[in-house]
C-alpha positions as CSV (number, residue, x, y, z in Angstrom):
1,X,98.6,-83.6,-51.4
2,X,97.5,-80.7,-54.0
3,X,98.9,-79.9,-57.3
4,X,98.1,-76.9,-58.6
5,X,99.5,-74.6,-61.9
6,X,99.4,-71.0,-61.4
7,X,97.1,-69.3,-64.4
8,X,99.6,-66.4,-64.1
9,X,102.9,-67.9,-64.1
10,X,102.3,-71.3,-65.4
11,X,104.8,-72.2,-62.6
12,X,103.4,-76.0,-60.8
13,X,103.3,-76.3,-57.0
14,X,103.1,-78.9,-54.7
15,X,100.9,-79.0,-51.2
16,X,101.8,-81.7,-48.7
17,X,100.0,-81.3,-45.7
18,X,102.6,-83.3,-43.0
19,X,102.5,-84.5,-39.8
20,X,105.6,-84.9,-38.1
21,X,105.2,-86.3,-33.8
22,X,101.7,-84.5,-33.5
23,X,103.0,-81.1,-35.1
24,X,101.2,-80.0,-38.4
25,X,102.9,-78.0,-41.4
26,X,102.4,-77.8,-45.2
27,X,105.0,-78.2,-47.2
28,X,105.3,-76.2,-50.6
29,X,107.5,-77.4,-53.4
30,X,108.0,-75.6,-56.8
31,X,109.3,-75.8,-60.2
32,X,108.9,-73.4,-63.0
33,X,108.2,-75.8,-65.8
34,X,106.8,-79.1,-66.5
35,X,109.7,-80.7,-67.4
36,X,111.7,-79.7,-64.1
37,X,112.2,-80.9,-60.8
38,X,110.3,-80.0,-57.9
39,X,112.2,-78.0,-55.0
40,X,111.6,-77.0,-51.7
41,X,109.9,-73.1,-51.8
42,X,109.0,-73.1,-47.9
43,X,107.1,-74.5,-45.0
44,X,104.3,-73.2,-43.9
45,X,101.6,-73.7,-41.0
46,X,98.6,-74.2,-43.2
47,X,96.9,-74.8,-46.4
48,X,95.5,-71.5,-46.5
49,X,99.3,-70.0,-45.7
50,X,100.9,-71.9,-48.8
51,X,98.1,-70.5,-51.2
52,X,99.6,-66.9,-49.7
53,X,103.3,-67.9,-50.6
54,X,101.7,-68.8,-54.3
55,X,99.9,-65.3,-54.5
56,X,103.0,-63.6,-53.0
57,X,105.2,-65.4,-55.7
58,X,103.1,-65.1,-58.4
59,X,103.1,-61.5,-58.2
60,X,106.3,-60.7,-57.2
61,X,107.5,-62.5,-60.5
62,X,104.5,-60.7,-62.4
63,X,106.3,-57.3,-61.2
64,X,109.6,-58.4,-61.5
65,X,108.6,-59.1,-65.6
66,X,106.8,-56.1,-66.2
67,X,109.1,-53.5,-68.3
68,X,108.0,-50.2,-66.2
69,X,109.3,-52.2,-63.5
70,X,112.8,-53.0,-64.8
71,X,112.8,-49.8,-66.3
72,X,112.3,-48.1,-63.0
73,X,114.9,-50.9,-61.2
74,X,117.5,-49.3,-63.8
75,X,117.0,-46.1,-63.0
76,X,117.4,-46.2,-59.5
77,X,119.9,-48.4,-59.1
């Protein structure tokens, strides 16, 4: 099991590499602060595939904050 903090977000994850009647998968749990509960984010089929679900969520919520963003969300919507 990993625990890691994202440098960008600050949000925590969990990695639990599983094994379930000979079939491998990771699972990836999340919380947005310390102080919160872990929840479920996804399952994946490796490691290397729930770092890519980090990196994906990291900078969807990096875009999501950024004001040109939201500005442009606004206008279009």
């Amino acid at each position: 099991m990993y625990e890691v903090q994202s440098k960008n977000t600050g949000h925590y994850w969990v990695i639990m590499p599983l094994i379930d009647h000979k079939f491998k998968y990771v699972r990836l749990m999340h919380k947005y602060k310390k102080e919160h509960e872990y929840h479920e984010q996804t399952t994946t089929a490796s490691v290397l595939d729930a770092v890519l679900e980090i990196i994906c969520h990291d900078d969807y919520k990096l875009h999501t904050k950024n004001p040109i963003f939201e500005q442009f969300v606004q206008q279009y919507s």
